[in-house]
C-alpha positions in Angstrom: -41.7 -182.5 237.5 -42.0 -181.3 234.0 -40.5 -184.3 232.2 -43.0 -186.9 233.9 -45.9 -185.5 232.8 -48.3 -187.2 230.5 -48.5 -186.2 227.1 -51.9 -183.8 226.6 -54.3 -184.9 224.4 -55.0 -183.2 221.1 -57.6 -183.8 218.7 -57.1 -184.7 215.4 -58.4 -181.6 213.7 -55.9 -179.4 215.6 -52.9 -181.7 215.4 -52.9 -182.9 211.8 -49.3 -181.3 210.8 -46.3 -180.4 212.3 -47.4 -176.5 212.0 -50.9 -177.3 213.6 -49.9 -179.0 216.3 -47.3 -176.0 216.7 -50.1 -173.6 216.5 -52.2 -175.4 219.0 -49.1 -175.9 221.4 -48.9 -171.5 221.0 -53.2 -171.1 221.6 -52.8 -172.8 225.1 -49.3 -170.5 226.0 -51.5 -167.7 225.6 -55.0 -168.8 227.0 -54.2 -167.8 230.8 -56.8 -171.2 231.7 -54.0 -173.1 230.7 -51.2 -173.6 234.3 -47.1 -173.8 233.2 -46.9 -177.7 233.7 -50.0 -177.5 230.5 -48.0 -174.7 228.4 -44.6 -176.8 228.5 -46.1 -180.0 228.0 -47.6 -179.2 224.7 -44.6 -177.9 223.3 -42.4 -180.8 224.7 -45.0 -182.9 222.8 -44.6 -181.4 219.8 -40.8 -181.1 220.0 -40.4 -184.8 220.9 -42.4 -185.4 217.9 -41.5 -183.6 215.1 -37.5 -183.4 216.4 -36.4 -182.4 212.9 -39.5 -180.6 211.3 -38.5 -176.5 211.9 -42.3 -176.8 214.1 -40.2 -179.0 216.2 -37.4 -177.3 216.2 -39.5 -174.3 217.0 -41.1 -175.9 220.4 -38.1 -176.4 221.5 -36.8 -173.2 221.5 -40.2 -172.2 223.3 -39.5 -174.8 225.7 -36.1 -173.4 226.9 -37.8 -169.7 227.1 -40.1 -171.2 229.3 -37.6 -173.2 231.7 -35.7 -170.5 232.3 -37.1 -169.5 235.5 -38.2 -172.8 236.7 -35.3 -175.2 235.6 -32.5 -172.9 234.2 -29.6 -175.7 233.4 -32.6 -177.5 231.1 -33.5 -174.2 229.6 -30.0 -173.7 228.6 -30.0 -177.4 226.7 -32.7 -176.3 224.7 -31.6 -173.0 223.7 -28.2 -174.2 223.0 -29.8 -175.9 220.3 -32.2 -173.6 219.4 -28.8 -171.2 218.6 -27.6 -173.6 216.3 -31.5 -174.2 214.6 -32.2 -170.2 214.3 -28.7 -168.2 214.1 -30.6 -165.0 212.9 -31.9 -165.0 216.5 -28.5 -165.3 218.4 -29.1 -161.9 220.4 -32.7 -163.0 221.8 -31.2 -166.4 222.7 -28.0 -165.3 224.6 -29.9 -163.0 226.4 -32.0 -165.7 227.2 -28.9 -168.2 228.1 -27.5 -165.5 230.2 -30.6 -164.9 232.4 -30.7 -168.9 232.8 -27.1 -168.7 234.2 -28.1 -166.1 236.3 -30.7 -168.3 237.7 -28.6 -171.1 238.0 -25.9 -169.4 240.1 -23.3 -168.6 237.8 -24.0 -164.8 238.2 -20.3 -164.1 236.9 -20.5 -166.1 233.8 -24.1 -164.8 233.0 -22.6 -161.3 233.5 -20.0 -162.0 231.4 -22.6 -163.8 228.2 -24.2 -160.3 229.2 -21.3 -157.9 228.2 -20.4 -159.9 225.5 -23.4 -159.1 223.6 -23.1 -155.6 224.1 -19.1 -155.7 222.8 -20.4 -157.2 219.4 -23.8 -155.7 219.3 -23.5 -152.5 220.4 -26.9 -151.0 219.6 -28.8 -154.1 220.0 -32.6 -153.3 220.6 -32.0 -155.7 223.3 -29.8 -153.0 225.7 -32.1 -152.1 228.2 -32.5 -156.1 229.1 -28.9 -156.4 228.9 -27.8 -154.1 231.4 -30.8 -155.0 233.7 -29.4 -158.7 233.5 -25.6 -157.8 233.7 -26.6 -155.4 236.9 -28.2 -158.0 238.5 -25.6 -160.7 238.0 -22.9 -158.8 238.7 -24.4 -157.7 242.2 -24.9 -161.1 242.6 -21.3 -162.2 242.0 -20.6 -159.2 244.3 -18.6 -156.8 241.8 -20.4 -154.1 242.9 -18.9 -151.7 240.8 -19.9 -153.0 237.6 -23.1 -153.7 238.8 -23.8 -149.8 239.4 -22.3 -149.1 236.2 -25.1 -151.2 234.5 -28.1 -150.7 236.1 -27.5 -147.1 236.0 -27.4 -147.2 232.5 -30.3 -149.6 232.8 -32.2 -146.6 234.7 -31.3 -144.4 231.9 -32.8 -146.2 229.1 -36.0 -147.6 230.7 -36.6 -146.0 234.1 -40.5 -147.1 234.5 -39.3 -151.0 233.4 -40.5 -153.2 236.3 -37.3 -153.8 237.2 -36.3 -150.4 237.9 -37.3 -150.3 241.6 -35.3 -153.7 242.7 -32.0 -151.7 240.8 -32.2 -148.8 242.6 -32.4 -151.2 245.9 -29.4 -153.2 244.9 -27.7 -149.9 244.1 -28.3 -149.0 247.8 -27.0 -152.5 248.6 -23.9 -151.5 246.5 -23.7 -148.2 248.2 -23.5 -149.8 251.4 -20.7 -151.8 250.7 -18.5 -149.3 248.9 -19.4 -146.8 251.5 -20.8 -144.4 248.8 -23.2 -142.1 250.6 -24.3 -139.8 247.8 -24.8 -142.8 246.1 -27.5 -144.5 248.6 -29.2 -140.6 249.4 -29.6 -140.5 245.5 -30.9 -143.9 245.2 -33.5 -143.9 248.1 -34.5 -140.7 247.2 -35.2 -141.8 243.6 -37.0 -145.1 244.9 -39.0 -143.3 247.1 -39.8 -140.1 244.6 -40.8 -142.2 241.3 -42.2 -145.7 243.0 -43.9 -144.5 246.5 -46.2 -147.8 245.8 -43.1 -150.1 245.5 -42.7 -153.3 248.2 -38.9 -152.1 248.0 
């Protein structure tokens, strides 16, 4: 796993300060040569290293955005912190807490981190991800109502977003269990109509 691996070597001329070895640990997250385990072990490196410096503090709030997917209840230790290190980026970082609930199974507390957002920050720039993520979690804590209520408005906002065609299939799933006909013929003909080329 991710917290055995060695530490990667770095030269000297590109790791002389805290905001070099930053900067280095940022070139190999966007050079696509570089695999996950090689991203997250850079910043982990430079996080472990310079725990107090704000280039620390700053790999470790990249570290959480990257274990969200891959080890959720980690990600949300990091970014836990990372709240209390940058407050003026509390909406980017819930969001980010809530998706690692949602990835860790507690769908109904992710959709709830979800819709608190929205009650105090009503017009984040954030919205569209919002509703995506409360959608989703709330379909997967099986409160299908809710779930249609925010994907739909999902839909609205952003309806080329990637995510689009897996909403309009879990609105279907939705349909199907509150026996809403109109609401599966309007769905499948939408995911049919706008992404013929979708797996869904």
């Amino acid at each position: 796993g991710a917290e055995s691996l060695p530490e990667p070597q770095v030269s000297d001329s590109q790791c002389r300060t805290e905001k070099d070895c930053f900067r280095h640990a940022l070139l190999i997250a966007a050079n696509p040569a570089h695999n996950f385990d090689d991203r997250l072990a850079h910043f982990k490196r430079v996080h472990a290293q310079f725990p107090a410096s704000i280039w620390g503090k700053r790999a470790g709030f990249w570290v959480g955005k990257l274990l969200v997917e891959t080890d959720p209840t980690q990600a949300i230790s990091y970014l836990e912190k990372a709240q209390q290190d940058f407050p003026f980026l509390q909406d980017y970082i819930r969001v980010w807490i809530a998706h690692a609930l949602r990835n860790s199974g507690a769908s109904q507390e992710a959709a709830a981190m979800f819709e608190s957002i929205l009650k105090e920050e009503p017009k984040s720039i954030l919205k569209t991800d919002i509703h995506y993520g409360s959608g989703f979690a709330w379909a997967d804590a099986d409160h299908c109502q809710d779930a249609i209520h925010h994907l739909q408005k999902a839909l609205d906002l952003d309806p080329d977003a990637d995510r689009a065609p897996p909403a309009l299939k879990t609105m279907v799933e939705c349909g199907k269990k509150l026996g809403q006909e109109d609401l599966i013929k309007k769905s499948v003909h939408d995911l049919w109509i706008r992404y013929p080329l979708s797996p869904e």
